[in-house]
C-alpha positions as CSV (number, residue, x, y, z in Angstrom):
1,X,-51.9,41.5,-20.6
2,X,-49.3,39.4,-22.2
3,X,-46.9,42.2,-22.5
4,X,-47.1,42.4,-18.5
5,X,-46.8,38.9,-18.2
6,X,-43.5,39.4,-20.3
7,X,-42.6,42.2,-18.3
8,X,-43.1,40.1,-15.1
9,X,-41.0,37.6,-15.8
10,X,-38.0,39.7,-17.5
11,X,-38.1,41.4,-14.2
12,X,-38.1,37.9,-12.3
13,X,-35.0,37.0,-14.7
14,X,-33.3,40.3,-13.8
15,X,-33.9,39.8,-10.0
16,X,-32.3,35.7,-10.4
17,X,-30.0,37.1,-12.3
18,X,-28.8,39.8,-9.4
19,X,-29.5,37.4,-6.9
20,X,-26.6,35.2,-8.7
21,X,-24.1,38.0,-8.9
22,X,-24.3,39.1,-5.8
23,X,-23.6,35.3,-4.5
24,X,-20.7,34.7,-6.5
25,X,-19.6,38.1,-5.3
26,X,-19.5,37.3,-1.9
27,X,-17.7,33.8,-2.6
28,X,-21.0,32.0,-1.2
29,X,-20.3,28.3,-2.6
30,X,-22.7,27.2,-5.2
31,X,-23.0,23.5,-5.4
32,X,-25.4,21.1,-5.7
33,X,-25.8,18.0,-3.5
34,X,-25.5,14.4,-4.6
35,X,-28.5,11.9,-4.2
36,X,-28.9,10.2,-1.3
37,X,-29.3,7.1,-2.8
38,X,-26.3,7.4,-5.2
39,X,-22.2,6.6,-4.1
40,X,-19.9,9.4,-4.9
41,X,-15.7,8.5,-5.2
42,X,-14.1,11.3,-3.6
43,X,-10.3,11.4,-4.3
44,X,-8.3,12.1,-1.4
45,X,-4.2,12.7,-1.5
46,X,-2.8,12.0,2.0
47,X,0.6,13.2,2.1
48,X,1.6,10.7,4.9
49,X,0.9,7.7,3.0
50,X,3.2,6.1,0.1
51,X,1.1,4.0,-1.0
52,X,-2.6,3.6,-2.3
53,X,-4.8,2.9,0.9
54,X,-8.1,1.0,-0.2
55,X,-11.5,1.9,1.6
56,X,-12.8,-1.0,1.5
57,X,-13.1,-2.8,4.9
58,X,-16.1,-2.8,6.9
59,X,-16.1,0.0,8.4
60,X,-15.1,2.3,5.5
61,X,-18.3,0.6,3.8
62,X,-19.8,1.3,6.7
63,X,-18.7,5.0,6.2
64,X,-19.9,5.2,2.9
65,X,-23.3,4.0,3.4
66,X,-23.5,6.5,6.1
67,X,-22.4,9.6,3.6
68,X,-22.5,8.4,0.5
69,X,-19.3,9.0,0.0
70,X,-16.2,6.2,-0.8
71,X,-13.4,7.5,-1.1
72,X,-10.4,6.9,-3.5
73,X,-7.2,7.5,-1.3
74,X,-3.4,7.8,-2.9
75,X,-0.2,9.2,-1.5
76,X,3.0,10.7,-2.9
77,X,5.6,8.4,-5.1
78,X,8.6,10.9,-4.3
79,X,8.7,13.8,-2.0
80,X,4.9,15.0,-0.7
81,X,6.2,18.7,-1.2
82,X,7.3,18.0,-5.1
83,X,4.0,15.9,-5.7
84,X,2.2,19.5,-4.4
85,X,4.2,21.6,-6.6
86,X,3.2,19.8,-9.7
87,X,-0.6,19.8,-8.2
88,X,0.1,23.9,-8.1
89,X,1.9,24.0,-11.5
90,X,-1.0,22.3,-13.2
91,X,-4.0,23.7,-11.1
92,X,-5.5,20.2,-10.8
93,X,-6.3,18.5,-7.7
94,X,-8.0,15.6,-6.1
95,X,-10.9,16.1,-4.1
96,X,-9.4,16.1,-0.3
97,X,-5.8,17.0,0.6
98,X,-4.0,16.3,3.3
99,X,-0.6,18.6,2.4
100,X,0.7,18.8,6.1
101,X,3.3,21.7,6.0
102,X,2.7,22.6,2.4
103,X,-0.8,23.8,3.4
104,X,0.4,27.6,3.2
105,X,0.8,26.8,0.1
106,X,-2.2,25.6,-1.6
107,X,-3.9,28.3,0.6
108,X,-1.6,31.7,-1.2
109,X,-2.9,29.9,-5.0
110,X,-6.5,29.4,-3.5
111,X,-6.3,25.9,-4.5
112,X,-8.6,25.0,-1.2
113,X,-11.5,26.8,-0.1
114,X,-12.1,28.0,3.2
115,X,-15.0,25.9,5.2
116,X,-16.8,29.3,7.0
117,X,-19.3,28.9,5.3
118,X,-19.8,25.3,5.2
119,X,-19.4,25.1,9.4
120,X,-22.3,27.8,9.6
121,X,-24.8,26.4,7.4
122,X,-24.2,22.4,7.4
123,X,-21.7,21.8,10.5
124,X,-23.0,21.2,13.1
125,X,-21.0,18.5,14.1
126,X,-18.2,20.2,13.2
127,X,-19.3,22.8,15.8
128,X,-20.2,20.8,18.5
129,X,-16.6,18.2,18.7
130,X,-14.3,21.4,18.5
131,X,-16.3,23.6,21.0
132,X,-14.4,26.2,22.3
133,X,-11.1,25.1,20.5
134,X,-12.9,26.1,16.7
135,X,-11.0,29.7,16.9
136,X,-8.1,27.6,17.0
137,X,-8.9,26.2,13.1
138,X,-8.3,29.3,12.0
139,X,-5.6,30.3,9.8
140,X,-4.1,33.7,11.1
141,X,-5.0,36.7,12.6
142,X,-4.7,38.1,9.3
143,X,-6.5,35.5,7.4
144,X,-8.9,34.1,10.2
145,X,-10.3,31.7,7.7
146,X,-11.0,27.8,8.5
147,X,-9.3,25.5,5.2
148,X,-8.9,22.2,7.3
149,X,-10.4,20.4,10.2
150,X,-7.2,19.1,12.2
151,X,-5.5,15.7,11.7
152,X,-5.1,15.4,15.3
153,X,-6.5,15.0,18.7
154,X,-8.6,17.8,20.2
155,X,-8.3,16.5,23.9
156,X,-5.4,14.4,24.8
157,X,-4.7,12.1,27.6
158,X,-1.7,10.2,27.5
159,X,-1.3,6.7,28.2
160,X,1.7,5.7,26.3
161,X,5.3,6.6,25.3
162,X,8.5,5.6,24.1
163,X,10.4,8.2,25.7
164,X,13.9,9.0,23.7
165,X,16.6,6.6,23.2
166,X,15.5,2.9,23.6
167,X,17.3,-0.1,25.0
168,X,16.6,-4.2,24.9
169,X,15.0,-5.6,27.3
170,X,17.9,-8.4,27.3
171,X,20.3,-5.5,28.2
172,X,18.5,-4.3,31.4
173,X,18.4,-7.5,32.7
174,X,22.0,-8.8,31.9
175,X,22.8,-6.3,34.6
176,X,19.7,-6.4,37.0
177,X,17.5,-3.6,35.6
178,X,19.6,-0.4,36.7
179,X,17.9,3.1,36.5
180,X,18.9,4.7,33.1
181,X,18.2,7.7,33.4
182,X,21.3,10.0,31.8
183,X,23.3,9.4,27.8
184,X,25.8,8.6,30.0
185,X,24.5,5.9,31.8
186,X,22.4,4.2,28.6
187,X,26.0,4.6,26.7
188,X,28.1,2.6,29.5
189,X,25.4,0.0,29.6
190,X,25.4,-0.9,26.1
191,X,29.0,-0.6,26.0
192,X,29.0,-3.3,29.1
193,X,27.1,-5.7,26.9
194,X,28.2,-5.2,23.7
195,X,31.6,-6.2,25.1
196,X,30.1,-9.2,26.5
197,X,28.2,-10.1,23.5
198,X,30.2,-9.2,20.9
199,X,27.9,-11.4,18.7
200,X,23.8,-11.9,18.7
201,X,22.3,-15.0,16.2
202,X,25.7,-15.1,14.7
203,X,25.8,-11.1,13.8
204,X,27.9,-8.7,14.8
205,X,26.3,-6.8,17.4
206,X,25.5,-3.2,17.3
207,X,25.1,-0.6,19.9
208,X,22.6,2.3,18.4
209,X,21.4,2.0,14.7
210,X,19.4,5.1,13.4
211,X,16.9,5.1,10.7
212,X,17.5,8.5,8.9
213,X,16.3,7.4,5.7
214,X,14.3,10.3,4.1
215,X,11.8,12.2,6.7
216,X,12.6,9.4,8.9
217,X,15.8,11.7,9.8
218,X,13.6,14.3,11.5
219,X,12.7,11.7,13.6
220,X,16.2,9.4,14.7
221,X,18.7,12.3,14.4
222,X,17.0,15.6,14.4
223,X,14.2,15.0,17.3
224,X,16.6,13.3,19.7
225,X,19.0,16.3,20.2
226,X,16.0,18.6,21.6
227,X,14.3,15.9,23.7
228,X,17.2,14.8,25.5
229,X,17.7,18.1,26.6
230,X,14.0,18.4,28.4
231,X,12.8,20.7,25.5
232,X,8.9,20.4,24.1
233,X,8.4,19.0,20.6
234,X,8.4,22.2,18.2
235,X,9.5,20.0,15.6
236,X,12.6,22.0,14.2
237,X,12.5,25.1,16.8
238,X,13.1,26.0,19.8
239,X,10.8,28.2,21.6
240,X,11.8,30.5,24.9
241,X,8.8,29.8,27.3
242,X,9.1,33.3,29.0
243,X,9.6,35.6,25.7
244,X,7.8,32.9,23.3
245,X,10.8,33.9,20.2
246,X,11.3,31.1,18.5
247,X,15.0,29.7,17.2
248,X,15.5,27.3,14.7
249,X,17.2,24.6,17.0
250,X,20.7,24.0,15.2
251,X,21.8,27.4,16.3
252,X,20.6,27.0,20.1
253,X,23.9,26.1,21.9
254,X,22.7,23.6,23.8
255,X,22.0,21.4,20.6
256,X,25.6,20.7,20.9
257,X,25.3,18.8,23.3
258,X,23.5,15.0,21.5
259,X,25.5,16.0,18.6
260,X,28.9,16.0,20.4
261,X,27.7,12.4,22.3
262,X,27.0,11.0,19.0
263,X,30.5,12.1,17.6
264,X,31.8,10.0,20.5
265,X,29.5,7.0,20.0
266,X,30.7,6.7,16.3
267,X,34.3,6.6,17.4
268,X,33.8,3.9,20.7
269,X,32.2,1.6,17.8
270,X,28.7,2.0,19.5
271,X,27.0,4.1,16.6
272,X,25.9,2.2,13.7
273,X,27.9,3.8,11.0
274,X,25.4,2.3,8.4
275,X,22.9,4.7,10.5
276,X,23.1,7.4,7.4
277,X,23.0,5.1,4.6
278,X,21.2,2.7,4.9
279,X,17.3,2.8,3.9
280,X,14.5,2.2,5.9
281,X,13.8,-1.3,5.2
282,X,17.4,-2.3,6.1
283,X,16.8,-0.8,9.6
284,X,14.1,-2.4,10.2
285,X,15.4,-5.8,9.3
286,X,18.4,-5.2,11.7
287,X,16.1,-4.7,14.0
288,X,14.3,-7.8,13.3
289,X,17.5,-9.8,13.4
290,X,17.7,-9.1,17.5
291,X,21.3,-7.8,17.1
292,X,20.7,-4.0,17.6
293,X,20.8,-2.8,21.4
294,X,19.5,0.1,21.0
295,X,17.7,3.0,18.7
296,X,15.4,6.3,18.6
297,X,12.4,6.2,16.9
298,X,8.5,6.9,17.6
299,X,6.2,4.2,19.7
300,X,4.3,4.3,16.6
301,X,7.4,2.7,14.5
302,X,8.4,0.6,17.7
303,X,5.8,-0.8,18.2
304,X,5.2,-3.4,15.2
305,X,8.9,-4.2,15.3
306,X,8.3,-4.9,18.8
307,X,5.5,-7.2,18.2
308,X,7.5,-9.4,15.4
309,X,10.3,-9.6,17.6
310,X,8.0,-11.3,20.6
311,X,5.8,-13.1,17.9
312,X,9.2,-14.7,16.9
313,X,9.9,-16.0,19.7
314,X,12.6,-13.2,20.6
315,X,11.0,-10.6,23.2
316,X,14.1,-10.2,25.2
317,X,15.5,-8.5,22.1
318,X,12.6,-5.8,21.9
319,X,12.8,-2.5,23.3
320,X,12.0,-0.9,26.4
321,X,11.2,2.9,26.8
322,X,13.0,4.7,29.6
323,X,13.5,8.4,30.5
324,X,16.8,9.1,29.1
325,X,18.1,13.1,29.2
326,X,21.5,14.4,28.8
327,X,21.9,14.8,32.5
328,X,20.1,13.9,35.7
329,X,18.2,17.6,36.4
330,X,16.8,17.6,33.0
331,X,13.3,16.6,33.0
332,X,12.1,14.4,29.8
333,X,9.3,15.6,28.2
334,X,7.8,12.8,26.9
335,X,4.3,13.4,28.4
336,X,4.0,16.8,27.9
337,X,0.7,18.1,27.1
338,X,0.3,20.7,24.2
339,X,-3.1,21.4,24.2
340,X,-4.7,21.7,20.6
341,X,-2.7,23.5,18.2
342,X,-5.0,23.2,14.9
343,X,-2.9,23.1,12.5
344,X,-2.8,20.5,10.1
345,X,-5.5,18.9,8.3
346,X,-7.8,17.4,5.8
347,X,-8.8,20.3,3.2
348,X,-11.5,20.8,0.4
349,X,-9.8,21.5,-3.2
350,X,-11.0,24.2,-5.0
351,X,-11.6,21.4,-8.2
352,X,-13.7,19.4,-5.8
353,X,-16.5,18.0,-7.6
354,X,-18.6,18.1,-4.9
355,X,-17.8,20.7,-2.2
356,X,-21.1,20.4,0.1
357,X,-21.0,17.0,-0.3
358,X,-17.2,16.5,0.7
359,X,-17.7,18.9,3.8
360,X,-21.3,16.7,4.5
361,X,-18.7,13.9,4.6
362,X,-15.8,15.8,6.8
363,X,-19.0,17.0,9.1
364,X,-20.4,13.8,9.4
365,X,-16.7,12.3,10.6
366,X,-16.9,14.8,13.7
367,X,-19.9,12.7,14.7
368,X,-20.5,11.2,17.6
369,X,-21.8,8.2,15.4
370,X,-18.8,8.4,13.3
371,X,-16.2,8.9,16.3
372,X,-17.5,5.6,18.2
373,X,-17.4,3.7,14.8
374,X,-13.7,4.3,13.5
375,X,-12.3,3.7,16.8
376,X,-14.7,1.1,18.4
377,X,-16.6,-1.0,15.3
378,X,-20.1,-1.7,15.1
379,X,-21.8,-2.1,18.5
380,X,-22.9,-6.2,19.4
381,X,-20.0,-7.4,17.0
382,X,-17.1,-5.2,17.9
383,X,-17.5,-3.8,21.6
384,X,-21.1,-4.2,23.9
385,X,-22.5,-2.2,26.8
386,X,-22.7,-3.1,30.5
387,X,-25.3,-2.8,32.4
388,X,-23.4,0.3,33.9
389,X,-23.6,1.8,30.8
390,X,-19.8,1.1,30.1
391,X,-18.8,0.3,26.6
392,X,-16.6,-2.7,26.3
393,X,-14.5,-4.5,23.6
394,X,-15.5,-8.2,22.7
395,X,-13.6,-8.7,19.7
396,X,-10.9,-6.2,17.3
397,X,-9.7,-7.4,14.3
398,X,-8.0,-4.3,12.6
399,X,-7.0,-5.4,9.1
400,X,-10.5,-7.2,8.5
401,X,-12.7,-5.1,10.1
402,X,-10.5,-1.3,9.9
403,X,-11.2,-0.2,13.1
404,X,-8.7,2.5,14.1
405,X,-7.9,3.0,10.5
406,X,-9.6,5.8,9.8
407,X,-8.9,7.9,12.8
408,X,-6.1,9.9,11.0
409,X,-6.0,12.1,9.0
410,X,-9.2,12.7,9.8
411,X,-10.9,14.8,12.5
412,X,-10.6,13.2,15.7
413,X,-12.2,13.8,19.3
414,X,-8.6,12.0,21.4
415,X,-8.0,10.1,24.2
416,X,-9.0,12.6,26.4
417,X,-12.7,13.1,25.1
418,X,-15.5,11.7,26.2
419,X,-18.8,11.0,24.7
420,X,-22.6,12.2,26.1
421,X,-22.5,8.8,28.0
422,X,-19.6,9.3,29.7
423,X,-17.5,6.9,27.6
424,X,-14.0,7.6,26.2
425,X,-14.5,7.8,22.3
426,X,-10.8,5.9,22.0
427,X,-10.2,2.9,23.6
428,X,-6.9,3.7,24.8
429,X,-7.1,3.2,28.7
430,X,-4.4,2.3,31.5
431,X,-6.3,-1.2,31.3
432,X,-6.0,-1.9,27.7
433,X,-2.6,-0.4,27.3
434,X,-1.2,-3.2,30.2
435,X,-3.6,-5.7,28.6
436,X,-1.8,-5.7,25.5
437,X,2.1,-5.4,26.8
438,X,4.0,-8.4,26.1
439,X,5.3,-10.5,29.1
440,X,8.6,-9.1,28.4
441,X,7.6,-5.8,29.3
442,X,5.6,-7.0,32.0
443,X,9.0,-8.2,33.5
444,X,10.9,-5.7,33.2
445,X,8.2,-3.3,34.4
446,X,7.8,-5.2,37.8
447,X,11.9,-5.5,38.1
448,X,11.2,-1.5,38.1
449,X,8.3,-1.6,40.4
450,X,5.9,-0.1,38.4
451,X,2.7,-1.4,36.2
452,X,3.4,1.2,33.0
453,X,5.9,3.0,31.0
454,X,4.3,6.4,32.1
455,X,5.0,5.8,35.6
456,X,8.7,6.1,35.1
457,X,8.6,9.4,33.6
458,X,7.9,12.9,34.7
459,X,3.5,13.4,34.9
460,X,1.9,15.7,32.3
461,X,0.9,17.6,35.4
462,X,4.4,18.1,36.6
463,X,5.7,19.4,33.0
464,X,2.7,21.6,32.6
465,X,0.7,22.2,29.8
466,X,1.6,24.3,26.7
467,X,0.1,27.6,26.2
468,X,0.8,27.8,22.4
469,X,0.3,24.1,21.4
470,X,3.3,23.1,18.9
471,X,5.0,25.1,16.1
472,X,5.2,22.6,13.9
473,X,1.9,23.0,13.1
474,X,2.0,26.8,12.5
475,X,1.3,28.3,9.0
476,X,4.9,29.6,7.6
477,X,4.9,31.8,4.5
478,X,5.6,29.6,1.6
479,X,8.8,31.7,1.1
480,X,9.9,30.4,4.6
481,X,9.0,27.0,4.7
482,X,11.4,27.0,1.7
483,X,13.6,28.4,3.7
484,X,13.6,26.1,6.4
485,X,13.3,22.7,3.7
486,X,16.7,24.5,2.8
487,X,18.1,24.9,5.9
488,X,16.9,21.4,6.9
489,X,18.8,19.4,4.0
490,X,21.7,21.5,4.8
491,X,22.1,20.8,8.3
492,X,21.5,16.9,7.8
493,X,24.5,16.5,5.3
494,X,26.2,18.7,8.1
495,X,25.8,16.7,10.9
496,X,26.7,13.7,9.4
497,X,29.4,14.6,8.3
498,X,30.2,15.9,11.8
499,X,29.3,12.8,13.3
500,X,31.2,10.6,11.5
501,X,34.4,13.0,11.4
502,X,37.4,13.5,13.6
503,X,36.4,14.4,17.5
504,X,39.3,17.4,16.8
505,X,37.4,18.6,14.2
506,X,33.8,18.4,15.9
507,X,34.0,21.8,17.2
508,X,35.0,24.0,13.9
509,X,32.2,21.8,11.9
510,X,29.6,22.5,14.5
511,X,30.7,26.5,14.4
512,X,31.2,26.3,10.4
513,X,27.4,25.1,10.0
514,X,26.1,27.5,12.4
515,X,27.7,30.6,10.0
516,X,26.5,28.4,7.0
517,X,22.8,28.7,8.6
518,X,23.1,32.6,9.0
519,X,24.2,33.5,5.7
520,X,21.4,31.3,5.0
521,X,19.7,33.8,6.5
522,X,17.1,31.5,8.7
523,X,17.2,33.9,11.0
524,X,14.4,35.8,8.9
525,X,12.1,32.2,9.3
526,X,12.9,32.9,13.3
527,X,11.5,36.4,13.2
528,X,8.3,34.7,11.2
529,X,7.9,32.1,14.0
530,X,8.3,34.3,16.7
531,X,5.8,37.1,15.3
532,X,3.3,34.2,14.7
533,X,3.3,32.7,18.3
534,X,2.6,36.0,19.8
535,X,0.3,36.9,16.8
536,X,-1.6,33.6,17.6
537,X,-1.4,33.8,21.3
538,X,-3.2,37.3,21.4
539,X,-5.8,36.0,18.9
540,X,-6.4,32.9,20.7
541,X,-6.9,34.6,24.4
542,X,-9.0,37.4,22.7
């Protein structure tokens, strides 16, 4: 009898034993979950932030309480993409990432772990804020695997927008608010003034200052030569609507074109010719100062320097947002709507301490509960609900309370989504945005005859809606996004160069970095790109 007993539960061993192998042989995650009543620091690298980023607000404790989870956020001290080879060198990593481009990376060394599994068994939040778009998570059509939930919106509706190139309010009205529609006519404006007003507060004024500090180049002096031309924001490509083949935008001829207009701005005196060395700080204070007519940069940048410039007493030197295109048949693209493109995202590291209980927390953020929290606060103290059933804001204080701070990188419904009672899950509305303009902008606005900034741009109706979302966010080879970092640093020392040089020699610079780019051989990133829309396209629609 006790030898069958024995035999019983050898065989019961065996069969666990089986049971276990065949798990880990299918990659099935074995973790165990973290008490309920117990915090867990989750460490999370973000490769958008420079600095540490404390949860600790209200409504990140707010978060925690909800998941049991606080987490322990940090960014890179040099370049995000070095900071992520030394992760890969050393095979150690914090708990989330947020790599941005360098996903394809960690992905090829396995150092994050694809969420199927996670979504099918514990994710049914996850499930129910992407909907139809989840298919769109996935990685390729080779690799249809989930490894992040995206950093951005899944429906959009636009209600804000800086446009391209940006001018002072003080400058529309020295002249009566003219329509600026063409480089031509913003450059002959601030020309007109800066010869009026050779000085501002004692400073020597200055026509266009650019902030290509680091990244921040991407932004001032690489996405300014595509916009003004009408073209989407593919970040650095160019994509043909009709074929979809993509072409890495410096050797598009058209490119030429804002290039060619900023040679000419350096040598009239309007350019800025600190623009390439100075750092970001430095432009920002010259912005401060009130002396600087006119910039490109993001409505997420402008906007604070804005709001210290009216704070101090100086909103006629802020900046107003106006369609400007390199001539007057081009149609700016500012509200173009890409659809949802995936993409980036926040990802679970393979050395996560606590997979099911990270992906709880990721799960848990696509919420309805969570959704309303991060961008609305905590109902009765932060926003109420009419007796229509409308939610309302009563009061919003962002850097006590941290509402809107944890929107991204983390999964997000958008402006465009509403809840199951009918209410937008962002407060962003055409009410709140003219609530909060400043009286400068409500001036010029009604010189212009309109109530917003949208209205004086082309409708995301009339510029369509893009069938392939953005390639920006598409998943490279790590061989070509080397590539293209190469091709990216070589082409910025280029155009400066060109920029600042002799107008005789624009022409063989432009043609000389061109060649420089082909021997490069970028044109094998193109083929990549191109292979991958389609690729994407086919698996999307099927």
């Amino acid at each position: 009898m006790k030898k069958n007993k024995f035999l019983n539960f050898s065989f019961i061993c065996l069969l666990i034993l089986f049971l276990f192998a065949s798990c880990k042989k299918k990659e099935t995650p074995i973790v165990e979950e973290t008490k309920k009543d117990e915090f867990t620091t989750l460490t999370f690298f973000s490769a958008d932030s420079n600095v540490s980023n404390k949860f600790t607000d209200m409504i990140a404790k707010i978060i925690t309480e909800k998941t049991g989870v606080k987490l322990e956020i940090y960014g890179p001290e040099s370049e995000p993409s070095d900071e992520i080879a030394l992760m890969l060198a050393k095979g150690s990593y914090p708990d989330f990432i947020y790599a941005k481009g360098d996903l394809p990376k960690l992905i090829e060394a396995n150092a994050v772990i694809p969420l199927d599994y996670f979504i099918e068994t514990d994710g049914a939040n996850v499930k129910k804020l992407y909907g139809d778009q989840l298919a769109r998570l996935k990685y390729t059509e080779e690799n249809p695997s989930i490894y992040a939930l995206s950093a951005y919106e899944i429906k959009t509706k636009r209600y804000e927008t800086a446009g391209t190139m940006q001018i002072q309010h003080n400058v529309l009205k020295e002249f009566g608010y003219p329509r600026i529609t063409t480089l031509e006519e913003y450059e002959n404006i601030l020309y007109a003034y800066k010869n009026k007003y050779p000085t501002i507060n004692g400073k020597k004024t200055i026509g266009i200052s650019l902030n290509t500090d680091g990244w921040y180049w991407l932004l001032s002096l690489s996405n300014p030569g595509n916009f003004v031309l009408g073209y989407q924001d593919d970040g650095q490509w160019i994509v043909n609507q009709e074929t979809l083949e993509a072409q890495y935008k410096f050797l598009h001829p058209d490119m030429y074109t804002f290039y060619k207009w900023l040679n000419k701005m350096y040598h009239l005196g309007l350019l800025d010719p600190e623009s390439f060395t100075q750092t970001e700080e430095q432009w920002r204070e010259k912005i401060k100062n009130g002396n600087v007519l006119g910039t490109s940069f993001p409505l997420w940048g402008l906007k604070e320097l804005n709001s210290k410039l009216v704070s101090a007493d100086m909103g006629g030197h802020s900046f107003a947002f106006l369609p400007v295109t390199a001539s007057p048949e081009i149609k700016d693209s500012s509200l173009k709507d890409y659809g949802f493109s995936g993409g980036w995202g926040m990802s679970i590291t393979s050395t996560c301490k606590d997979k099911l209980l990270a992906f709880k927390f990721l799960d848990w953020f696509c919420s309805e509960e969570a959704q309303i929290l991060v961008n609305w606060g905590v109902k009765d103290i932060h926003y109420t609900i009419d007796e229509n059933g409308k939610r309302y804001e009563t009061t919003n204080i962002p850097g006590v309370a941290g509402i809107g701070k944890w929107t991204y990188p983390f999964p997000q419904a958008g402006s465009g989504y509403l809840d199951s009672t009918g209410n937008p899950f962002v407060k962003s509305s055409e009410a709140s945005i003219m609530k909060n303009y400043s009286f400068v902008e409500k001036e010029t606005l009604s010189a212009y005859g309109v109530k917003m900034w949208t209205e004086m741009f082309p409708s995301p109706q009339e510029l369509g809606v893009s069938t392939y979302g953005q390639v920006w966010l598409y998943p490279l080879t790590p061989a070509s996004i080397d590539l293209v970092d190469r091709a990216d640093a070589f082409v910025k020392q280029a155009i400066i160069q060109m920029v600042i040089g002799d107008k005789e020699d624009f022409d063989s610079a432009w043609k000389n970095m061109q060649q420089g780019l082909r021997e490069m051989g970028i044109e094998k990133a193109e083929i990549e790109l191109t292979n991958l829309i389609k690729s994407r396209m086919d698996f999307w629609t099927n």
